[in-house]
VEXDREN-2710 file (C-alpha; in Angstrom, 1 decimal):
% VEXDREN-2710
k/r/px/py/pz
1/UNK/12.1/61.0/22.6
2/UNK/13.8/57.5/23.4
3/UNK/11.5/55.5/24.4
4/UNK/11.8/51.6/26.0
5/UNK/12.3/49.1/23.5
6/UNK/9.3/46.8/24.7
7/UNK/6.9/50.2/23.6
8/UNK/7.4/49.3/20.1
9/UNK/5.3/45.5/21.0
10/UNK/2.6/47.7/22.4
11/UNK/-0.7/47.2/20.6
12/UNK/-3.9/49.0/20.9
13/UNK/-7.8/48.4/20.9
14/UNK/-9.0/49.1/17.2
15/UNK/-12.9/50.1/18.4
16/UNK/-11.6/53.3/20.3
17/UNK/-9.8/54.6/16.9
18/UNK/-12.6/53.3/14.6
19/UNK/-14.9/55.7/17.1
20/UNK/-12.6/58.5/17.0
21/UNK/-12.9/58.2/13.1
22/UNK/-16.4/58.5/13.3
23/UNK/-16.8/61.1/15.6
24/UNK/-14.5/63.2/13.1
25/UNK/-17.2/62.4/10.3
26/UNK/-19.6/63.0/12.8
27/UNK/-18.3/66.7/13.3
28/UNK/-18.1/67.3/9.4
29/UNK/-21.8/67.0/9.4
30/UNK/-22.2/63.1/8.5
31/UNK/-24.8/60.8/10.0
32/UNK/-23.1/57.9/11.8
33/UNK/-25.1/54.8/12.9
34/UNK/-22.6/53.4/15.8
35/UNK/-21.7/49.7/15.6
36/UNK/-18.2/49.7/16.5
37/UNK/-17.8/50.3/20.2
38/UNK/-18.4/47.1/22.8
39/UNK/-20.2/48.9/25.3
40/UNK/-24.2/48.4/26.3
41/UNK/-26.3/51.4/25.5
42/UNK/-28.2/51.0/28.9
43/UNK/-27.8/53.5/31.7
44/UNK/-26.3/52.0/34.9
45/UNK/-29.4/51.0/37.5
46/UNK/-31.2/53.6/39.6
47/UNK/-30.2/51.6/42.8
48/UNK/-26.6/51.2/42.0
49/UNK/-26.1/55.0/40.9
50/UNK/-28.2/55.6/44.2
51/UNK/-25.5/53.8/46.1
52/UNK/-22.8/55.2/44.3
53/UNK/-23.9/58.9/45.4
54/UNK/-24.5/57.6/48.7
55/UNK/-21.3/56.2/49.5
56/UNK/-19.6/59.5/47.7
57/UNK/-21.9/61.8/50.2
58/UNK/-21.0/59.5/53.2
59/UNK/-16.9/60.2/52.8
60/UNK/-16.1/56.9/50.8
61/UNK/-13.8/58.9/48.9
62/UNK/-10.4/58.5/50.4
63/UNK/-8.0/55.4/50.0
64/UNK/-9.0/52.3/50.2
65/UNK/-7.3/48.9/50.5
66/UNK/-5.0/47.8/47.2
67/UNK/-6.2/44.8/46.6
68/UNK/-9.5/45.8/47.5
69/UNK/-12.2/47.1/50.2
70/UNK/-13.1/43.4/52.3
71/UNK/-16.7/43.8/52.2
72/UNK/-16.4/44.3/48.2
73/UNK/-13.8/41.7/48.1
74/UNK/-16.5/39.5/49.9
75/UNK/-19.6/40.4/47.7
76/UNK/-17.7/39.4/44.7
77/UNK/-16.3/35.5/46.1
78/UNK/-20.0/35.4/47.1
79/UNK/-21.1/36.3/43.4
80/UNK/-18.5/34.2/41.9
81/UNK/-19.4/31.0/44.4
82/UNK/-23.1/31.2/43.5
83/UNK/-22.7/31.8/39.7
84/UNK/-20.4/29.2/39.3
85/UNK/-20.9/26.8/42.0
86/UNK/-17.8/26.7/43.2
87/UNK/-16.5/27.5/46.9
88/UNK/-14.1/31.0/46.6
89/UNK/-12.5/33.0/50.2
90/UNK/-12.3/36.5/49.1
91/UNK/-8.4/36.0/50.0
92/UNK/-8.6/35.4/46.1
93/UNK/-10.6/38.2/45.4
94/UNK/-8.5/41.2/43.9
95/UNK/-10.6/44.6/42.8
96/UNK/-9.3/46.5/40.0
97/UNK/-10.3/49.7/37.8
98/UNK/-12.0/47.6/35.5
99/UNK/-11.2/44.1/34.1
100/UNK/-8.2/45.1/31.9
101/UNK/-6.0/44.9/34.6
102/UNK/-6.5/41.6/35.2
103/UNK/-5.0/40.8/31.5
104/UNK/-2.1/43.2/32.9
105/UNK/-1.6/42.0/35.8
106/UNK/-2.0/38.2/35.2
107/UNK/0.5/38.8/32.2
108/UNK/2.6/40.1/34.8
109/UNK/2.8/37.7/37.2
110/UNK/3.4/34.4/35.3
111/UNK/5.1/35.3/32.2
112/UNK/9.0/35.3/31.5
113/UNK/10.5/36.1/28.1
114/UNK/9.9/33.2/26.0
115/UNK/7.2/31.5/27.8
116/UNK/4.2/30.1/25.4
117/UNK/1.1/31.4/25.3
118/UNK/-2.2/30.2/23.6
119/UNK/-4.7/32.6/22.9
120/UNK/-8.0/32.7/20.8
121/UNK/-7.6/34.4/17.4
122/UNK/-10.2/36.2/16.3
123/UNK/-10.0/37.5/19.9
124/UNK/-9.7/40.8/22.3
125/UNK/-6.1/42.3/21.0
126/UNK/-5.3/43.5/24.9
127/UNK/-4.1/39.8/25.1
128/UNK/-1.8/39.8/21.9
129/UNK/-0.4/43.0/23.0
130/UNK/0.1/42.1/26.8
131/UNK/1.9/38.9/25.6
132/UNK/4.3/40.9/22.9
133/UNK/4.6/43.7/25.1
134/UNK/6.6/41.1/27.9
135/UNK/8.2/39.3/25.5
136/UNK/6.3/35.5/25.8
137/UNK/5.2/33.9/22.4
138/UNK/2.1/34.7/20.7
139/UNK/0.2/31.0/19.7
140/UNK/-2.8/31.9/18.4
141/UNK/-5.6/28.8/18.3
142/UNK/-8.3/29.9/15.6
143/UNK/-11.6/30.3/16.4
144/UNK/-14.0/28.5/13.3
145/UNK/-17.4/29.5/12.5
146/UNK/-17.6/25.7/11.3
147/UNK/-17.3/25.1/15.4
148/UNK/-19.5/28.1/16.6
149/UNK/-16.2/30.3/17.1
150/UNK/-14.8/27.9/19.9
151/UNK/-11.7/26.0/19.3
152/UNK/-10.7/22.2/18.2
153/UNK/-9.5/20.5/21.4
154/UNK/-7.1/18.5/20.0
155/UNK/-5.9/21.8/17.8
156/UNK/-5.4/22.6/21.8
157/UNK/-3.7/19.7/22.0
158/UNK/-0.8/20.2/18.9
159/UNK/-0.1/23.9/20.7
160/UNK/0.7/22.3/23.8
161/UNK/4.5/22.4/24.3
162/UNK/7.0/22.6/27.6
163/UNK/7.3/26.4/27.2
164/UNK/3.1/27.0/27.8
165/UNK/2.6/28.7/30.9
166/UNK/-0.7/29.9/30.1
167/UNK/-3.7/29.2/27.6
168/UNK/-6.5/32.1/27.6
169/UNK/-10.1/31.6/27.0
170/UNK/-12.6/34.2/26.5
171/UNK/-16.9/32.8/26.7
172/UNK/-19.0/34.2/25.8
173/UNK/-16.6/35.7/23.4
174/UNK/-15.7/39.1/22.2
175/UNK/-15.6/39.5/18.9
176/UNK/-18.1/36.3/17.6
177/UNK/-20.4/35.8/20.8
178/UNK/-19.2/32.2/20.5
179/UNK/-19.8/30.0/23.5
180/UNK/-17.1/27.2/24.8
181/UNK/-19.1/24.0/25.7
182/UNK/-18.8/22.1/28.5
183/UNK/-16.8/19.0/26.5
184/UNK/-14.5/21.5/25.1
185/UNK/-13.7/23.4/28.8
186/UNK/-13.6/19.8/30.3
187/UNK/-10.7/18.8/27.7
188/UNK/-8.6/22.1/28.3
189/UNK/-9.3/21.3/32.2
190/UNK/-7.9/18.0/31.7
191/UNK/-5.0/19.5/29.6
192/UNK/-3.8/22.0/32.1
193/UNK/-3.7/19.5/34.9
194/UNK/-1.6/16.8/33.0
195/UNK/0.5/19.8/31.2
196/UNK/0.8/21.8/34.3
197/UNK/0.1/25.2/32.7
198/UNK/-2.6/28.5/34.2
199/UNK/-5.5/29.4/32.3
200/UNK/-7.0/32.9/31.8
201/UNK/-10.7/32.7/32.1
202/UNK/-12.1/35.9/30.6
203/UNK/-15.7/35.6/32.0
204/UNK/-16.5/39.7/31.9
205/UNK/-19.8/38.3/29.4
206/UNK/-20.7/35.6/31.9
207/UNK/-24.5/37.2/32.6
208/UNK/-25.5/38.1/28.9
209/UNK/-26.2/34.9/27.8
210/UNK/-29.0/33.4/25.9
211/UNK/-29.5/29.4/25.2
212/UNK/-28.6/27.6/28.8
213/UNK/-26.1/28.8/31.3
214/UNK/-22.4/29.9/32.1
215/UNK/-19.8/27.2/32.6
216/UNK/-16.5/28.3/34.1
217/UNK/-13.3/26.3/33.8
218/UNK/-13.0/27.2/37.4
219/UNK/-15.6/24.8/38.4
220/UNK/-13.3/21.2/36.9
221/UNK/-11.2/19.5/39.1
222/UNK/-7.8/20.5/39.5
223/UNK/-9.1/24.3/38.3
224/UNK/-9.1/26.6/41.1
225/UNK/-5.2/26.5/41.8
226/UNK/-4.5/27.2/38.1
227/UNK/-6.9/29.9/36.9
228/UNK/-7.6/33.1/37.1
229/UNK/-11.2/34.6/36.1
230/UNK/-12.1/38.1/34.7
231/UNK/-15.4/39.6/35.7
232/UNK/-16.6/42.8/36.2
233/UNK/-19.4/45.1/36.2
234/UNK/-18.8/46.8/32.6
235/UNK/-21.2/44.8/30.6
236/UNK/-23.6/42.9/32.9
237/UNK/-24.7/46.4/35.0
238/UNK/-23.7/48.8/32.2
239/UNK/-20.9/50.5/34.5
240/UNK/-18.5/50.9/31.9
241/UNK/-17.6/54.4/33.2
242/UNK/-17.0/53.4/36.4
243/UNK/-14.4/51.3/35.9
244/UNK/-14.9/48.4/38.1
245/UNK/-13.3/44.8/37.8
246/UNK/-12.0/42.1/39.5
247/UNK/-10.2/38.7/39.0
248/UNK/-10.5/35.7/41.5
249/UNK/-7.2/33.7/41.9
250/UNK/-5.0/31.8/44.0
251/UNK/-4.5/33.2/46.9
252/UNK/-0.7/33.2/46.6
253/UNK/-1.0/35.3/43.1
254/UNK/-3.3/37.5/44.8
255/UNK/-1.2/38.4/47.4
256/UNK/1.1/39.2/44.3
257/UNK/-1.5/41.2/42.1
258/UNK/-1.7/43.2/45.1
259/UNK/1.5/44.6/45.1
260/UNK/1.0/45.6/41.2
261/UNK/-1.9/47.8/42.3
262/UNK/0.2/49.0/45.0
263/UNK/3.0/50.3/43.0
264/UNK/0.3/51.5/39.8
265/UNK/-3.3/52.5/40.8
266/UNK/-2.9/52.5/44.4
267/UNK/-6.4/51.4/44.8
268/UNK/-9.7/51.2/43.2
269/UNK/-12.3/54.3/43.7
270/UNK/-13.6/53.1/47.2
271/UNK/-17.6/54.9/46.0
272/UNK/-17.3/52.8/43.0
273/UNK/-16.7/49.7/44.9
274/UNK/-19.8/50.7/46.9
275/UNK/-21.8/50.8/44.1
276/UNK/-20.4/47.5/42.8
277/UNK/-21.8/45.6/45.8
278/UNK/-25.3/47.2/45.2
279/UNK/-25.0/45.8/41.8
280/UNK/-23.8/42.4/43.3
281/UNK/-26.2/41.8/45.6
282/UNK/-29.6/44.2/45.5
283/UNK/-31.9/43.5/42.6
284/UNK/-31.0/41.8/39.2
285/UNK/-34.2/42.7/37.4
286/UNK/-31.9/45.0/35.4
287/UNK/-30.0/42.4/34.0
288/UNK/-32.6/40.4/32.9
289/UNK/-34.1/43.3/30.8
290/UNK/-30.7/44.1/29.3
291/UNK/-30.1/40.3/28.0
292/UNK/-33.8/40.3/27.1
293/UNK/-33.9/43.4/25.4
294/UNK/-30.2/42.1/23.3
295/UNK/-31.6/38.5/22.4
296/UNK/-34.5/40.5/19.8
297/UNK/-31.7/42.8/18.8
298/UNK/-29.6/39.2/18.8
299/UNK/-31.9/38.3/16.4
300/UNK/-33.1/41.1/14.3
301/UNK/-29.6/42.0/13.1
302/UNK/-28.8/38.2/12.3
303/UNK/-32.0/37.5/10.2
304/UNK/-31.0/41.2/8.6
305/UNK/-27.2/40.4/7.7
306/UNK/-28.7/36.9/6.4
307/UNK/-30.7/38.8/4.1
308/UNK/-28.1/40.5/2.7
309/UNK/-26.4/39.0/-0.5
310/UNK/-22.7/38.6/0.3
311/UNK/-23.1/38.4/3.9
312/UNK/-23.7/35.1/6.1
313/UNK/-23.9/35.3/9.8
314/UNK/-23.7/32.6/12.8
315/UNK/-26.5/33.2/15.6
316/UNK/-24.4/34.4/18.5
317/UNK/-24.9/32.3/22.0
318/UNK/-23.6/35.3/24.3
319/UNK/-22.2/39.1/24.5
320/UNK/-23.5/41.3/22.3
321/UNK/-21.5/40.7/18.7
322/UNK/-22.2/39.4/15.2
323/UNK/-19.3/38.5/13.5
324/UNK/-20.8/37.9/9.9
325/UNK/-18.7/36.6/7.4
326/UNK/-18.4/38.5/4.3
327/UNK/-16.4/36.4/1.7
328/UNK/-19.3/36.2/-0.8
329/UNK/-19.0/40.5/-1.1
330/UNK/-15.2/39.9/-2.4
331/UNK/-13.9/42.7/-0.1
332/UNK/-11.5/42.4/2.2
333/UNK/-12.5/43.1/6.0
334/UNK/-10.8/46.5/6.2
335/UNK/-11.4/47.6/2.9
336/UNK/-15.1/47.0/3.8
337/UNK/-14.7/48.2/7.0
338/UNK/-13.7/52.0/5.6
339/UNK/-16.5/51.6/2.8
340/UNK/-19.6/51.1/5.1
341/UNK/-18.2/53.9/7.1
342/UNK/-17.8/56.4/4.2
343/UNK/-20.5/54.9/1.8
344/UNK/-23.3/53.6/4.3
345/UNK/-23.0/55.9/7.3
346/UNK/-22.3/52.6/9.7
347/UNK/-19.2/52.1/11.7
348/UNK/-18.3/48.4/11.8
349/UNK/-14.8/46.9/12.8
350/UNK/-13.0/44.5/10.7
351/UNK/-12.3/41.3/11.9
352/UNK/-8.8/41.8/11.7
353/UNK/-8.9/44.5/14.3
354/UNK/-9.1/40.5/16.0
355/UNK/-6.3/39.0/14.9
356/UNK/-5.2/37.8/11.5
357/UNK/-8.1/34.8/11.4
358/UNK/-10.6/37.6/11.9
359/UNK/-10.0/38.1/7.7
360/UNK/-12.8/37.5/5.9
361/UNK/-15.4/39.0/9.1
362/UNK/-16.8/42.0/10.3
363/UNK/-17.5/42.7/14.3
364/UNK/-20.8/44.4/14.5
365/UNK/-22.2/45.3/18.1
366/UNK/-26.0/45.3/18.7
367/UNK/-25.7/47.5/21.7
368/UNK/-27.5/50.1/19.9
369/UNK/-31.7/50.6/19.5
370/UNK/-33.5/48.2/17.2
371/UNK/-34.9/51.2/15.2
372/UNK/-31.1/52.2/14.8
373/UNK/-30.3/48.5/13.7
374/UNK/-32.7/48.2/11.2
375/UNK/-31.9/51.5/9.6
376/UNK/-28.4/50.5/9.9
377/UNK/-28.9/47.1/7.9
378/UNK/-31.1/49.0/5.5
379/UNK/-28.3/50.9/4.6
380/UNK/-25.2/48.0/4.6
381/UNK/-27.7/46.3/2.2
382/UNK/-28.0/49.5/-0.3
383/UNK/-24.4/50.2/-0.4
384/UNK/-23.4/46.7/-0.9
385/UNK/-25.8/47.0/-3.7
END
């Protein structure tokens, strides 16, 4: 076949073929601990499931609005106003199939061939790949474990040129669970105001936080007319199956990210956006258990790969990632990626599957059992040895 030129600049997301590997192994006969795949290993809440079937039973399964049902639309600029402080009409509320869209769609709406964008590298590859795939300018800002895995400001800064349309930030971050602080989002705030570019506020981590609170970007002066936030329900209410997202906006882009859902999805499962505003707005004892339960994984995992000769490993602030650097083991990432999959039974990403600054770094998820952890560690440790 002869397909479209721009296919060829289509990347892909490394944890689904790393699985896919190890389910194969899996099927040989091969014991698999599962460290790879970004997804919490809690079942989505009674109440919200309860709503979900409810809504399904009482004929919520027809069409629904493209950019969104408006009583969904509304429970999610309430959610947004009270987590962030900040005053949002749910005119800049879109819903979405999950939060990947909202990379797509953003991408989409802003960016010409040519156009600059500045994205965090070790970072998720969707954004790479939606910037290649329309033709913009990759500028990858490193992330440094000598800064916690957020970036320099005035690194920012040197990126900065007339082409930037728009800089992404992702915090709590996927791959390193790095954390921006507030000095560092206060800079890029003050940037994009005097530069006049958007910014991309992946937020989809917000609730699984551990040392203080979430600080949006939105919530600076000057911010709400120039950024866009991801959220969702994947990883705070374990609804990863449902596939339920949304970004808040200006209203003008909104208005635009509706028509994109009008001529791809149509609209997002109207049950599933029933179940969403259970999860929004009935109890969040759920939540709480989740980020409970992953701070002791959080810090059973780091005090194991500390442990471990070859391996060092910053303490994670957010998410559900270690990104332990393995220099001292004298392996490269993917090299040592395929060896604890074949040689220790543990499937681990390389940090490369992040970008080319991910060398030198494995992503291991704790969003697995702690007895699964520890056996896990126990046998990185004897294969390394």
């Amino acid at each position: 076949m002869k397909f479209a030129e721009r296919m060829s600049h289509l990347g892909t997301e490394t944890a689904f073929e790393v699985l896919a590997r190890a389910k194969g192994l899996e099927a040989q006969g091969k014991e698999i601990i599962h460290l790879e795949i970004g997804e919490p290993d809690f079942d989505t809440p009674a109440n919200v499931i309860d709503a979900g079937v409810k809504a399904m039973k009482g004929g919520y399964t027809h069409y629904g609005p493209s950019a969104g049902m408006p009583e969904m639309r509304a429970a999610a600029a309430a959610y947004v106003a009270k987590t962030r402080d900040v005053s949002v009409d749910p005119a800049q509320v879109i819903i979405t199939p999950g939060g990947k869209p909202i990379i797509f769609f953003t991408a989409m709406s802003l960016l010409d061939p040519g156009d600059e964008v500045i994205y965090p590298n070790p970072g998720f590859p969707i954004y790479e790949s939606m910037i290649d795939y329309l033709g913009a300018k990759r500028v990858p800002i490193q992330l440094r474990e000598s800064h916690g895995f957020a970036f320099d400001p005035d690194q920012l800064e040197s990126l900065i040129t007339d082409r930037t349309k728009l800089v992404i930030i992702n915090s709590p971050q996927n791959p390193t669970g790095g954390v921006l602080p507030r000095d560092v989002l206060a800079r890029l705030a003050k940037l994009a105001v005097e530069r006049d570019f958007y910014v991309l506020s992946d937020e989809i981590y917000s609730q699984i936080i551990y040392e203080g609170q979430h600080e949006s970007i939105y919530s600076f002066d000057g911010m709400p007319e120039r950024t866009i936030i991801l959220d969702g329900h994947s990883k705070s209410y374990a609804m990863t199956g449902w596939r339920l997202g949304f970004g808040v906006m200006p209203v003008p882009m909104a208005e635009k990210v509706g028509k994109l859902m009008t001529n791809s999805t149509s609209c997002t499962a109207s049950f599933t956006q029933m179940a969403g505003i259970e999860a929004l707005k009935g109890p969040q004892d759920s939540v709480r258990a989740m980020v409970k339960e992953f701070r002791a994984r959080r810090d059973l995992i780091v005090d194991g790969l500390n442990a471990i000769a070859g391996i060092t490993c910053h303490k994670p602030s957010g998410a559900f990632y270690v990104f332990p650097n393995i220099t001292q083991t004298g392996k490269k990432s993917k090299d040592l990626e395929n060896y604890l999959m074949h040689n220790a039974g543990v499937a681990v990403l390389s940090g490369t599957s992040f970008g080319e600054f991910g060398e030198g770094y494995l992503r291991l998820s704790y969003a697995n059992s702690r007895e699964n952890l520890s056996r896990a560690l126990e046998k990185i440790e004897s294969a390394l040895k």
